[in-house]
C-alpha positions as CSV (number, residue, x, y, z in Angstrom):
1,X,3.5,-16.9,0.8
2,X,6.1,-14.1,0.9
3,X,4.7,-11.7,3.4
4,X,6.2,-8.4,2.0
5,X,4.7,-5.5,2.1
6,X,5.3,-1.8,0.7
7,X,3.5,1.2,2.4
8,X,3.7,4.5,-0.1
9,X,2.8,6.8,2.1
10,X,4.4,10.3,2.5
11,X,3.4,11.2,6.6
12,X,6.3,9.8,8.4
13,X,3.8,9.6,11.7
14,X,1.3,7.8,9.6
15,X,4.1,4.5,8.6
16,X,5.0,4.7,11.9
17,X,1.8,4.2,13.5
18,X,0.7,1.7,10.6
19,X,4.1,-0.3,11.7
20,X,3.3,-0.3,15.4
21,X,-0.3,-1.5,14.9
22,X,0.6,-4.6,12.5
23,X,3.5,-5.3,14.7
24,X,0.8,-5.3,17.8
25,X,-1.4,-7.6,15.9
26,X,1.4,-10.2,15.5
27,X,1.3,-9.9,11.7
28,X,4.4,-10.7,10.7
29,X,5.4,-9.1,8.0
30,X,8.5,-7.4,6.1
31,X,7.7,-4.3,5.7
32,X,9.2,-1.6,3.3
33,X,8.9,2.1,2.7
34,X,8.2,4.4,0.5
35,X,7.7,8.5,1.3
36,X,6.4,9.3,-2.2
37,X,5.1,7.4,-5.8
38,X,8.3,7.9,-7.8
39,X,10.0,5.7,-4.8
40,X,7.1,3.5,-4.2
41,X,7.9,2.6,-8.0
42,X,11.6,2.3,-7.4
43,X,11.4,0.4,-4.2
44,X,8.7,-2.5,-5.8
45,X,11.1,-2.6,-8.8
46,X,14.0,-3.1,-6.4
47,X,12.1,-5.7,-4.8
48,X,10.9,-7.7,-7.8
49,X,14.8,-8.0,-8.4
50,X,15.9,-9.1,-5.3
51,X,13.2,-11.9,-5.3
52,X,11.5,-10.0,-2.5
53,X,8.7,-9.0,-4.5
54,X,5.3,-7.4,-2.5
55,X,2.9,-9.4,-1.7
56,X,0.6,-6.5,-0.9
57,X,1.2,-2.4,-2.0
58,X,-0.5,0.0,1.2
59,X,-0.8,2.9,-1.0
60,X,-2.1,6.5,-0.5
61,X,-3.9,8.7,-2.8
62,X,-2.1,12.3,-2.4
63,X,1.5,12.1,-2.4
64,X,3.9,15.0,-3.2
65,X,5.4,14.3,-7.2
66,X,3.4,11.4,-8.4
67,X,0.3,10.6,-6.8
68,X,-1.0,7.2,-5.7
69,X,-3.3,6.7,-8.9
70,X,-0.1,7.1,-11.2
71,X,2.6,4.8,-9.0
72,X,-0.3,2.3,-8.9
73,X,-0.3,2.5,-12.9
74,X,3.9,2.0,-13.3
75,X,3.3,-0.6,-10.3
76,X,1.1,-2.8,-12.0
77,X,3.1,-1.8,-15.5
78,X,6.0,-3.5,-13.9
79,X,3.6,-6.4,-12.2
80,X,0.1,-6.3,-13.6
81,X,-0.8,-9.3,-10.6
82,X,0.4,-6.7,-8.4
83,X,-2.1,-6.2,-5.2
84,X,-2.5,-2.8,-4.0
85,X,-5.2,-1.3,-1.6
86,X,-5.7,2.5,-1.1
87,X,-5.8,3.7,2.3
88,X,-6.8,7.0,2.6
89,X,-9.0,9.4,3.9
90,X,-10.0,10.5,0.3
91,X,-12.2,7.2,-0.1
92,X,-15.0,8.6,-1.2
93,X,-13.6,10.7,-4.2
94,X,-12.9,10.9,-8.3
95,X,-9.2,9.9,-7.1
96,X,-10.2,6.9,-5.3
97,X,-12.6,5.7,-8.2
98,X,-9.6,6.2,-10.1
99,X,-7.2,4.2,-8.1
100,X,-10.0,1.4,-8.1
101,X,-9.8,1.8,-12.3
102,X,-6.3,1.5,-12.1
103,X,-6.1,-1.6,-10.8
104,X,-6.0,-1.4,-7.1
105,X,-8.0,-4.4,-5.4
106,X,-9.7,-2.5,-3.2
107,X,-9.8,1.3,-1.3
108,X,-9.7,1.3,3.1
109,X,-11.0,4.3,4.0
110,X,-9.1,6.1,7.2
111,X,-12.1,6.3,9.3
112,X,-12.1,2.3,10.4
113,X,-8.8,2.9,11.8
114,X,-6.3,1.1,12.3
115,X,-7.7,-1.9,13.8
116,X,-9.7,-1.7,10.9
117,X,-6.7,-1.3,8.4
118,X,-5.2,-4.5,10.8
119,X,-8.1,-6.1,9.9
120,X,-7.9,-5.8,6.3
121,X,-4.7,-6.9,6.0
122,X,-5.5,-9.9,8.5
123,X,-7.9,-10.9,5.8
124,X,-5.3,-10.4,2.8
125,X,-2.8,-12.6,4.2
126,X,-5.7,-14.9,6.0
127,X,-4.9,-14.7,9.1
């Protein structure tokens, strides 16, 4: 399996702690970023033509522009067996249930962490 993976997420601190902890966990990944929706969509297109295409979408709910629920909705436009998780500290709300209805796979919800969000995506990539 291509391990690629595209984090939407528009706190700089945020991707960079996300990268330190999957790089601590030996995951080894490719990982690719993207600080709002409208280039979540652009980047996963990119991707797709470059042969490189995600294996997992990390997105969040509230982005500036185009917010998680919407990218998720061109995302799986362009890939409908595209898998995307929510990670967010909204888990619990309309906007999550939304993302869910959208298509994502499945919502992680801040509080476990980021050994917990390590967790998940040892699981996904069943490690």
């Amino acid at each position: 399996m291509n391990k690629v993976v595209l984090i939407v997420e528009d706190e700089k601190e945020m991707q960079e702690l996300m990268k330190i902890y999957i790089k601590k966990a030996g995951l080894r990944l490719q990982i690719y970023s993207a600080y709002n929706g409208k280039e979540g969509v652009e980047i996963y297109k990119k991707l797709m033509k470059e042969n490189k295409k995600p294996s997992l979408v990390i997105m969040d709910l509230k982005l500036p522009g185009m917010n998680g629920v919407e990218a998720s909705k061109r995302i799986l436009k362009l890939d409908p067996n595209a898998n995307i998780y929510g990670f967010t500290a909204f888990f619990d709300t309309q906007l999550a249930k939304n993302l869910l209805k959208a298509g994502a796979k499945k919502i992680i919800p801040r509080h476990v962490g980021f050994k917990g969000f390590v967790n998940e995506l040892k699981n996904f990539f069943g490690e």
